[in-house]
Wavefront OBJ file of the C-alpha trace (Angstrom):
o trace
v 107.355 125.105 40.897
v 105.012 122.737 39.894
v 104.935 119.019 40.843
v 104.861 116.360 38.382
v 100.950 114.938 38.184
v 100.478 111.159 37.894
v 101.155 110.868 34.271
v 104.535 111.653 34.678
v 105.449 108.565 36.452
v 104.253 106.677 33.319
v 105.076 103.646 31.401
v 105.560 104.811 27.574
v 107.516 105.388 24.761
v 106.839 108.441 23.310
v 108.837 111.270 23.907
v 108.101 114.774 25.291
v 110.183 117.865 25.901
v 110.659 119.200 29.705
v 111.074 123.154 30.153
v 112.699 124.524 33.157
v 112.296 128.603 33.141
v 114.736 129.986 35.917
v 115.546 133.357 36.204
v 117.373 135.639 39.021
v 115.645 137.016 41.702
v 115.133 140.800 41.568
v 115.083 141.112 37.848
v 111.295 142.316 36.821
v 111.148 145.783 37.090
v 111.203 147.635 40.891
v 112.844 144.475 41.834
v 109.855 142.383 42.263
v 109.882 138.279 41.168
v 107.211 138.951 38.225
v 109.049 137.214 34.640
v 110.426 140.050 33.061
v 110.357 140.299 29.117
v 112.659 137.836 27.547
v 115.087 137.477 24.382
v 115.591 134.116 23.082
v 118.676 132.673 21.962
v 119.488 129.143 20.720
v 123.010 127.767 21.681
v 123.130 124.116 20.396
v 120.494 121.409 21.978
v 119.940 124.787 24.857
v 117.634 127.701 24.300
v 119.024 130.694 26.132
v 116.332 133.126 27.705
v 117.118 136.674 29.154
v 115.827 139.754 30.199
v 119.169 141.630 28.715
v 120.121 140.445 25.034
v 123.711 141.826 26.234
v 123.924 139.936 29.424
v 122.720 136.109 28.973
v 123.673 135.581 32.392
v 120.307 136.497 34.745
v 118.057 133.389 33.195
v 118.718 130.545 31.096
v 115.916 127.974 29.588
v 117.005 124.235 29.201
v 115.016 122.361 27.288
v 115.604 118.261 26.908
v 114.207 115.416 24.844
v 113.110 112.573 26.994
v 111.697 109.317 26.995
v 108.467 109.772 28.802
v 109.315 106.949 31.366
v 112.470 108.789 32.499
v 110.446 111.704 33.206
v 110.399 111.169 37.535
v 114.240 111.232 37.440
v 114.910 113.999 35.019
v 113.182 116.041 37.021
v 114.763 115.356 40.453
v 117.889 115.597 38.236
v 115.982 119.137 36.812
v 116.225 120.736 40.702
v 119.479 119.433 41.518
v 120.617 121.495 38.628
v 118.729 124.701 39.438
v 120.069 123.603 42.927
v 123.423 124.811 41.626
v 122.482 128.256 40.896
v 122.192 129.661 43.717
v 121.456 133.532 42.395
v 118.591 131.988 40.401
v 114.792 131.452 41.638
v 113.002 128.635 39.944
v 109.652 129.732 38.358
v 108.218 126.887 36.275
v 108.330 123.703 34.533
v 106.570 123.181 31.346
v 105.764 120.009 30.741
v 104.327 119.899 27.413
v 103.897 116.557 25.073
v 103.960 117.752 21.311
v 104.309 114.327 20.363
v 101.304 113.156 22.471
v 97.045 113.513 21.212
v 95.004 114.868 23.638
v 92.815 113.268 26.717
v 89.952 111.715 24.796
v 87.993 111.218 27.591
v 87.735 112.379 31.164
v 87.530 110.593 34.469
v 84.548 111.345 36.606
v 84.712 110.635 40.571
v 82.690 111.474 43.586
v 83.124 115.133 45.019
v 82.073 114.602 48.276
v 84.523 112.281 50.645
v 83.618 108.240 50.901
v 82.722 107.741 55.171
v 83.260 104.092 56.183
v 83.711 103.136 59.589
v 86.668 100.383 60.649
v 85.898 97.270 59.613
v 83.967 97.672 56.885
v 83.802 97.924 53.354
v 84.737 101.062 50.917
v 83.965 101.078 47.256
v 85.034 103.749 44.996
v 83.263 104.164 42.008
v 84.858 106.521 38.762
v 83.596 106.346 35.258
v 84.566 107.666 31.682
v 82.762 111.036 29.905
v 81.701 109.806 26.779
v 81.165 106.693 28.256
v 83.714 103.926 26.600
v 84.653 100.602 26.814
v 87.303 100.217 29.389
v 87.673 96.391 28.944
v 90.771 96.956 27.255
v 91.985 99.595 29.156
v 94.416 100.161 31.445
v 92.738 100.557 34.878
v 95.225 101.586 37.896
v 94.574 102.261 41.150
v 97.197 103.682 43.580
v 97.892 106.389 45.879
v 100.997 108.377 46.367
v 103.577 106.338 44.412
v 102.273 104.876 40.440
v 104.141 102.192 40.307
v 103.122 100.347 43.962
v 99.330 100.054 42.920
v 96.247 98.945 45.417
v 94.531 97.383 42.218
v 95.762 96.937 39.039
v 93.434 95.809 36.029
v 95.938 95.189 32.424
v 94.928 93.156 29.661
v 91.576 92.265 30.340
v 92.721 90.282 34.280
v 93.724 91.768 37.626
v 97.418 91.788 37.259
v 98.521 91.976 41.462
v 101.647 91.107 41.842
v 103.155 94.983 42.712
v 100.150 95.507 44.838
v 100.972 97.042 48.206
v 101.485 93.900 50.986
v 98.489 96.067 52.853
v 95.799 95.754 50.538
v 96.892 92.256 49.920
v 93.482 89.785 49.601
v 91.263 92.864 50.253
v 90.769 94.737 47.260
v 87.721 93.643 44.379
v 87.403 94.998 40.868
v 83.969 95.736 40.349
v 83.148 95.135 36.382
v 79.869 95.086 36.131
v 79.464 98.304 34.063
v 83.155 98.389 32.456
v 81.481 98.678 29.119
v 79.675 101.225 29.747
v 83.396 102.975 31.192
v 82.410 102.898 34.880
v 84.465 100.388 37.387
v 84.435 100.457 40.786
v 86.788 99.156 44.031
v 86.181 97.218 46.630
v 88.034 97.398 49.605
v 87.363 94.819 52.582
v 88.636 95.300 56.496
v 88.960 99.149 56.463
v 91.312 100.110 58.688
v 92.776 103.996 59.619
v 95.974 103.589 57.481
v 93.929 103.111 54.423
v 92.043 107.093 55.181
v 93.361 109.165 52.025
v 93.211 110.235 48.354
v 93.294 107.210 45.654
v 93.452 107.706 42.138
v 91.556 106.221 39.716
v 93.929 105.764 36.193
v 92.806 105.052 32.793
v 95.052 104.560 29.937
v 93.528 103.461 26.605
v 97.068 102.045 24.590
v 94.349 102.263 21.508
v 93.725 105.680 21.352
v 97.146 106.528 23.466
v 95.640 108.603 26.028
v 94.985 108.787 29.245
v 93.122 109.933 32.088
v 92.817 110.230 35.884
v 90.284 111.213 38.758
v 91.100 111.549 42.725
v 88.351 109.965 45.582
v 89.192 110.480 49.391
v 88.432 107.867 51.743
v 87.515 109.245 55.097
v 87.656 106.453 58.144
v 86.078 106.570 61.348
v 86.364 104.916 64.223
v 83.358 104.534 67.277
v 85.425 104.038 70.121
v 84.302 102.148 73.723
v 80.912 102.787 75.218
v 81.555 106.013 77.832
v 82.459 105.031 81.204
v 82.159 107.023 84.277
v 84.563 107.298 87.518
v 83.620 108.069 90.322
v 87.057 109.258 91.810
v 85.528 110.545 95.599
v 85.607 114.155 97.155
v 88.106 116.698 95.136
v 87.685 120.855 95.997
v 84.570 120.682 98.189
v 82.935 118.615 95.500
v 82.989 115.105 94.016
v 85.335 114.559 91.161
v 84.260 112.519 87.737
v 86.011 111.480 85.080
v 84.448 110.789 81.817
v 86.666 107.747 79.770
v 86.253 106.314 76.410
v 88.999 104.619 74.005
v 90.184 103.859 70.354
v 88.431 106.641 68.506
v 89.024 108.189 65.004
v 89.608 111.095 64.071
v 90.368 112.716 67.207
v 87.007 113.013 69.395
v 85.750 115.988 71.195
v 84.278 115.540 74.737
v 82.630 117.996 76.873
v 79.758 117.777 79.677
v 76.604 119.229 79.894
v 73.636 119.955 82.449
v 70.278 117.926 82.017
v 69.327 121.657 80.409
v 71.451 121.212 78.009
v 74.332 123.311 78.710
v 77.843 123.122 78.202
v 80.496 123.167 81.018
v 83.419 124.297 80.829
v 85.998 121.618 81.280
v 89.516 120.453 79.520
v 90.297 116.563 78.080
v 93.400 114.446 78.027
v 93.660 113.099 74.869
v 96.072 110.247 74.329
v 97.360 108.708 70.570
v 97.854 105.321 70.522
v 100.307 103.409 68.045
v 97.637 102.879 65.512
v 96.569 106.177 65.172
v 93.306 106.175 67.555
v 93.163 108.686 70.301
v 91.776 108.076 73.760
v 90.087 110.714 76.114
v 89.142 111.702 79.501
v 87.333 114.477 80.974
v 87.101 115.469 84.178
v 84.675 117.438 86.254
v 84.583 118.333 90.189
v 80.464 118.797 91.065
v 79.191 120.987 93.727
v 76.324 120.266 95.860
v 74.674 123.287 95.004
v 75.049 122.671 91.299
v 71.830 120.710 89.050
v 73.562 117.138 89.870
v 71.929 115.168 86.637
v 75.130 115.437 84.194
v 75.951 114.206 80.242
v 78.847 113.421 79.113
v 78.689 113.647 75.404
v 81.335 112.505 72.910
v 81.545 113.198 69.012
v 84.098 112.375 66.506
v 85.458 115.788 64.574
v 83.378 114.710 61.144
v 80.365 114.809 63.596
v 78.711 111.877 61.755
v 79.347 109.501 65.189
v 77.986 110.755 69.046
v 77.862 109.094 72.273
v 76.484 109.852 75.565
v 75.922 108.723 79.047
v 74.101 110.374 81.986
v 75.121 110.100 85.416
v 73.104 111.784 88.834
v 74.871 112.409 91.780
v 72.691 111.971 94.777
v 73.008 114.388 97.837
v 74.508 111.786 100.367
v 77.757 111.891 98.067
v 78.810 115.348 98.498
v 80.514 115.706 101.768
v 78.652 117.135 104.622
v 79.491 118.265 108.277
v 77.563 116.486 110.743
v 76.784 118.055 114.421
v 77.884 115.116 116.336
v 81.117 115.401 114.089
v 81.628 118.996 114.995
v 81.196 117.807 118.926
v 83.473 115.497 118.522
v 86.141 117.215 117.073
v 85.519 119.984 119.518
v 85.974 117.270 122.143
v 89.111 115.713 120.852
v 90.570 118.948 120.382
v 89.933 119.581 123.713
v 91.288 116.535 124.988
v 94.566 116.683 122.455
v 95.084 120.165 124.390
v 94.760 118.787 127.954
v 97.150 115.857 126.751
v 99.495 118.248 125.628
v 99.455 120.470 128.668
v 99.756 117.359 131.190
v 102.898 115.840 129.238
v 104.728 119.497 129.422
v 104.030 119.698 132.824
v 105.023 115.910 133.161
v 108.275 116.703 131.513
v 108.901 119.835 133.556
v 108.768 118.282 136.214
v 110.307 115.576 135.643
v 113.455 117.485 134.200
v 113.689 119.533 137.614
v 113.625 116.266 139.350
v 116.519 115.130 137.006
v 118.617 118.208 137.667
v 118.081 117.986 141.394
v 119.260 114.652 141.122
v 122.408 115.544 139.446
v 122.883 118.309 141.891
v 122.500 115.900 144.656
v 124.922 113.147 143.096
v 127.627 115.656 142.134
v 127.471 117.044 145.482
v 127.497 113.595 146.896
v 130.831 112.521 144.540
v 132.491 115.826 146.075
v 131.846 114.626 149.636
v 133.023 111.489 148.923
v 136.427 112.882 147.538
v 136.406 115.204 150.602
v 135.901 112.428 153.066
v 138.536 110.228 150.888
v 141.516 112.687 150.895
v 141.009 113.714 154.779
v 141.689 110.407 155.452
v 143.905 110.280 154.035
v 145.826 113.493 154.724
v 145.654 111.681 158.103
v 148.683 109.384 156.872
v 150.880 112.532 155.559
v 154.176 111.998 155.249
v 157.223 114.715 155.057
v 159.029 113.658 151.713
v 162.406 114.586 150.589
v 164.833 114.575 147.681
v 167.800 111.705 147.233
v 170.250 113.616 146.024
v 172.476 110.471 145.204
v 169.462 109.480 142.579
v 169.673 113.628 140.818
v 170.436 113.231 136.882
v 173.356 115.930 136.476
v 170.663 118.627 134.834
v 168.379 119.033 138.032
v 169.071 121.175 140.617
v 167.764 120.382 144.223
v 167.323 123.155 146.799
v 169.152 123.284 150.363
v 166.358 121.451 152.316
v 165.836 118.516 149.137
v 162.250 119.467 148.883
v 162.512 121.356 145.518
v 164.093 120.355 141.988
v 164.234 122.144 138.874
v 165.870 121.825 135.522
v 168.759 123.332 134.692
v 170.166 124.014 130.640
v 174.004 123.106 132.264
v 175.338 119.774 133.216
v 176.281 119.897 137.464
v 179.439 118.887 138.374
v 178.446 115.673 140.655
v 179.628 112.051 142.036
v 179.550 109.415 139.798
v 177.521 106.795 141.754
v 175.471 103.135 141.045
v 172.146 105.062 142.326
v 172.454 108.232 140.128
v 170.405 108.398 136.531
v 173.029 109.094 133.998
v 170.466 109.482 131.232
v 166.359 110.200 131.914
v 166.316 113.225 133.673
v 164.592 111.445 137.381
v 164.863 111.512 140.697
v 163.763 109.468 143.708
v 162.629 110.226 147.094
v 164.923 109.697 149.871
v 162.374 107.965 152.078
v 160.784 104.147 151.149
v 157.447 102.949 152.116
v 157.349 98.970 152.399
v 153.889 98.855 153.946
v 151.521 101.023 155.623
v 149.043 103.919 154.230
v 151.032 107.177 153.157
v 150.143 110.088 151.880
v 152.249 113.306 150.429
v 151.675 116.171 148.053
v 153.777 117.264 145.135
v 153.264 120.995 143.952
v 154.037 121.771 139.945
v 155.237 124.465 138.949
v 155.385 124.448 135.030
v 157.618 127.222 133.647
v 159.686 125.891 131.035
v 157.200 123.251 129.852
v 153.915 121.032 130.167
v 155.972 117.247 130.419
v 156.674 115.705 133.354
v 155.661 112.593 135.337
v 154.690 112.187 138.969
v 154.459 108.823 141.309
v 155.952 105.708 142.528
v 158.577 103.525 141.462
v 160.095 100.294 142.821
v 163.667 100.522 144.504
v 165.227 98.059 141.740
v 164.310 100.465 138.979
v 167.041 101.032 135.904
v 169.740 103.866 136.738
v 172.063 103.500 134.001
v 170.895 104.141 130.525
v 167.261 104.938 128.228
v 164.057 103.282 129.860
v 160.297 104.084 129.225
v 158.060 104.557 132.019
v 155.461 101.689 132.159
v 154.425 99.223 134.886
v 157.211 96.771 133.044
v 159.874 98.968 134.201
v 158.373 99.108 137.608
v 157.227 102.892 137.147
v 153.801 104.129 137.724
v 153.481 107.575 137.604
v 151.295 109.988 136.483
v 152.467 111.685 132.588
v 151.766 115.013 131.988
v 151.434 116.198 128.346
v 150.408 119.645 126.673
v 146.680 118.804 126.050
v 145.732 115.670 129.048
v 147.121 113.555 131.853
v 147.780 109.811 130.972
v 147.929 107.444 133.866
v 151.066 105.028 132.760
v 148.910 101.961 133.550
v 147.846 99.005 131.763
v 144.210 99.976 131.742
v 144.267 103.378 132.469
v 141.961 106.271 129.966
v 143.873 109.617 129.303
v 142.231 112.987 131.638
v 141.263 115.878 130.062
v 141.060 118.373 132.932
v 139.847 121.710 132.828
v 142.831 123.588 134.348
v 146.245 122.497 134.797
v 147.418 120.913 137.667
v 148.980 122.706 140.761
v 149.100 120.210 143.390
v 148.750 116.592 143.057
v 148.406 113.985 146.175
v 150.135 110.880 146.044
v 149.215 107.958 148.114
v 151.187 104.649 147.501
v 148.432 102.490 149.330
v 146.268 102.640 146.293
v 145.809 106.327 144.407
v 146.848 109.166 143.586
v 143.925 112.075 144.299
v 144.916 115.707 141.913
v 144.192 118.786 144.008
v 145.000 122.483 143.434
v 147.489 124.530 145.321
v 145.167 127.493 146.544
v 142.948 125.395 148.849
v 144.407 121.908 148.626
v 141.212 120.215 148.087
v 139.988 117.735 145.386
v 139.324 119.682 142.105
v 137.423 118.612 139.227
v 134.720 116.521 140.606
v 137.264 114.626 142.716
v 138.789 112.592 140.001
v 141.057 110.044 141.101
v 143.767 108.495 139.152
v 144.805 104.755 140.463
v 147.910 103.442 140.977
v 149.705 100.116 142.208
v 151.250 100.109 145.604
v 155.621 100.954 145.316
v 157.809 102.051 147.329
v 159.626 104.932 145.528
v 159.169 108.377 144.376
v 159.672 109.344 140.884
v 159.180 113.104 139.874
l 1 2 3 4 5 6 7 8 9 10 11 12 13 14 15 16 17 18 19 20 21 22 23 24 25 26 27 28 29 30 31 32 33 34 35 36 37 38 39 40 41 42 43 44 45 46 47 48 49 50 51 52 53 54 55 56 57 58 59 60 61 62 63 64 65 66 67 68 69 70 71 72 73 74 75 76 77 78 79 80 81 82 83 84 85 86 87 88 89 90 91 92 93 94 95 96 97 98 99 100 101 102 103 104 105 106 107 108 109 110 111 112 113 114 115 116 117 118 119 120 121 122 123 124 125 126 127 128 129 130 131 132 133 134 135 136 137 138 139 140 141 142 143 144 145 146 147 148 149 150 151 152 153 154 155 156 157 158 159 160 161 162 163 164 165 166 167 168 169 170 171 172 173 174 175 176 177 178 179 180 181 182 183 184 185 186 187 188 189 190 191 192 193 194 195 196 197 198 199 200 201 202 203 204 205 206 207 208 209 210 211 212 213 214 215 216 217 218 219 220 221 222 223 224 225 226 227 228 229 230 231 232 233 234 235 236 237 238 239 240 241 242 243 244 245 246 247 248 249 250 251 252 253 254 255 256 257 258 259 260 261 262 263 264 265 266 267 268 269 270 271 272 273 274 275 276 277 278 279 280 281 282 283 284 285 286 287 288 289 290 291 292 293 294 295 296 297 298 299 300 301 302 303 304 305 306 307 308 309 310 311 312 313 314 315 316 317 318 319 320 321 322 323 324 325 326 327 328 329 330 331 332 333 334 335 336 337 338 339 340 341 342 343 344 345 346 347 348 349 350 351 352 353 354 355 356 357 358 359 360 361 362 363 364 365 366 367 368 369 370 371 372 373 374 375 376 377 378 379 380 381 382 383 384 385 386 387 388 389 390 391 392 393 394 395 396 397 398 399 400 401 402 403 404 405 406 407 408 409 410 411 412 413 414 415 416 417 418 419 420 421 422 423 424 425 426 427 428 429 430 431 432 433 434 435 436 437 438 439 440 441 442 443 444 445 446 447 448 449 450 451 452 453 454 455 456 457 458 459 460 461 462 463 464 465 466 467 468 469 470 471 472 473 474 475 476 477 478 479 480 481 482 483 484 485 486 487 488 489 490 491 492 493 494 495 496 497 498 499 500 501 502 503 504 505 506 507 508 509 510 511 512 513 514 515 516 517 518 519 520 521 522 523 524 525 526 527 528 529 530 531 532 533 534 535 536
């Protein structure tokens, strides 16, 4: 479909008609788009067109009368319409003035673009063929839209007040020759937004014609003098980068050798908000390359070239040096002897540390040893009091063995039995003195008991928890650890359970095993206060 031209957008009162040919896709013969032959048929203010005088369905023509300054929405309102039949391709629009004369003149503009730079000045020059007067003219000057104008000239005087805000106080009519039908424009402070097509538009309300020509403006823009960056050693060479900013149209950037010769190399280039690109280039040079470089710039119009030369001298490019290569031998060397003398440091010093241990641990186990001879020295032969027996243990003949029992005993009711914790006390007391005794365990039914001293006062009669309140210090035994019933006393996690455990009321209790009744896991001791009872 063709667009409508300038003229359509308009200010007049004559009328034209507006022809819109659509016709369905696949109807021209072998199913190609080509118009087919038609058959006209006039239905009312519509003229029907079709391929088939039988089927008046595969192409219609509308035709309308208009008032030429309608013309811009009609034909919107035109394609929404064809919009709505969606089986049918749109071909053409006629647009065809019967009521109108012809162009009696013709507008004659520049062929070849109009270069300014930014900043400067642009004038546009058009003139009429036969040259006319065109001081009564209409003289318009816009770009994309008609009616928001750069210049207008009406009535013999600039008439500026739907000129766009950005030509505002920049924009001359030139006049000299309007006579003779040529005008020109003068446009101050070029800047990029103003690159593009303008159209010159002359409309002579005398002869009612008119008449336009199209001029392109083409801006450039010289951007910053080149600088060069030294960046330092990059890849065995020395890296530069070539930067300039704020050129228009996008530039082109590339190096060359003092030859003449291009190198091969990529740019970064950046667009800033005003339409201006900036670039960089950079290039790593090796010392066996021809070290006097270019850098050249050019805008893509090629009317605008810069270029800066830059020699890289020899004491740049990085170079070994013998005295460096002895002294990194050297400190390589030396790094490696370091190294060597710490391992062996560290070796040794590790041996030293495990000796140590060796020697402490066997130290701690003497210690024990020496502790619990003397005092297996103050051994004592310690027996049951059956009187003290809660009715669910059962003592052996000699009193030096109690177990649990699942059945109640039949025994005396008495003031020093426990009716309710299943305890016992030992039938001998210890007022002062060192003593010393050894209780095995044998744990068959379970892993809780407790082991130690109590005082002779302690609770018979009824529930009481084993603490140093109660005048109990024993030691607890639970499935996982040992917990000294103490006020500051840490639980034991032992290794095995225990077998054998020594008692001694002057101050400790010291765990042993029953297969060699010696001090077991590193001769830990468990402390107790000094009482004179037994509780198991």
């Amino acid at each position: 479909m063709l667009p409508p031209t300038s003229r359509d957008r308009r200010s007049h009162g004559a009328r034209e008609d507006a022809v819109l040919l659509c016709y369905k896709a696949g109807t021209g013969n072998n199913g190609n788009t080509e118009p087919p032959a038609l058959y006209l048929k006039k239905i009312g203010a519509f003229t029907m067109v079709s391929v088939n005088p039988k089927s008046w369905e595969q192409a219609v023509v509308f035709t309308w009368r208009m008032v030429r300054s309608c013309r811009s929405s009609i034909y919107s309102n035109i394609l929404s319409l064809c919009g709505l039949l969606r089986h049918y391709s749109i071909f053409w629009v006629i647009m065809c003035a019967p009521g109108s004369s012809p162009a009696k003149f013709l507008v004659i503009t520049p062929e070849h673009l109009i270069n300014t730079t930014e900043g400067a000045e642009a004038v546009f020059f058009c003139h009429l063929s036969p040259p006319l007067s065109a001081a009564n003219m209409e003289i318009r000057w816009f770009r994309s839209q008609y009616h928001s104008p750069v210049h207008l000239y009406r009535k013999g005087k600039d008439e500026n007040d739907q000129q766009l805000l950005e030509y505002q106080g920049r924009t001359e009519l030139i006049t000299d020759n309007i006579h003779n039908g040529s005008v020109g424009l003068r446009i101050r402070n070029i800047s990029i937004p103003d690159e593009g097509q303008y159209r010159c538009f002359f409309e002579d309300p005398v002869l009612k014609s008119y008449e336009e020509g199209i001029l392109e403006l083409s801006v450039t823009v010289a951007g910053s003098p080149l600088h060069i960056h030294i960046v330092g050693h990059h890849d065995g060479g020395i890296l530069v980068v070539c930067i300039s900013s704020r050129w228009y149209p996008e530039p082109k950037m590339d190096w060359k050798w003092e030859d003449g010769k291009r190198l091969a190399s990529a740019s970064d280039v950046t667009a800033r908000a005003d339409g201006s690109f900036d670039i960089k280039n950079s290039l790593t040079v090796h010392k066996s390359s021809n070290r006097k470089l270019s850098c050249c710039i050019r805008n893509k119009l090629g009317n605008c070239e810069k270029s800066v030369d830059v020699t890289i001298d020899d004491v740049f490019f990085p170079r070994v040096s013998p005295w460096m290569i002895c002294f990194c031998v050297y400190l390589a060397g030396s790094m490696i002897v370091v190294l060597l003398a710490t391992l062996y440091i560290r070796k040794k010093s590790k041996r030293k540390v495990v000796k140590l241990k060796k020697k402490e641990e066997t130290i701690g186990l003497l210690e024990t040893e020496i502790k619990w001879r003397k005092a297996y020295e103050h051994r004592e032969s310690v027996t049951f009091d059956e009187r003290t027996a809660y009715n669910k243990l059962l003592l052996s003949l000699d009193s030096k063995k109690v177990q649990p029992t699942n059945q109640a005993l039949t025994v005396p009711t008495n003031e020093e039995r426990f009716d309710t914790e299943p305890c016992i006390l030992g039938l001998q007391r210890f007022t002062e003195g060192k003593h010393y005794w050894e209780v095995e365990v044998q744990e068959k039914s379970g892993r809780f008991w407790s082991a130690g001293v109590a005082e002779e006062t302690i609770r018979r009669k009824g529930g009481f928890r084993e603490s140093p309140d109660s005048g109990i210090f024993v030691l607890r035994a639970t499935q996982d650890e040992y917990l000294p019933v103490s006020t500051d006393a840490d639980p034991i996690h032992l290794t095995e359970r225990l077998h054998r455990i020594g008692v001694v009321p002057s101050s400790r209790v010291v765990t042993t095993q029953a297969a060699n009744r010696r001090p077991t896991d590193k001769g830990k001791t468990i402390h107790f206060n000094y009482f004179c009872r037994i509780l198991l």
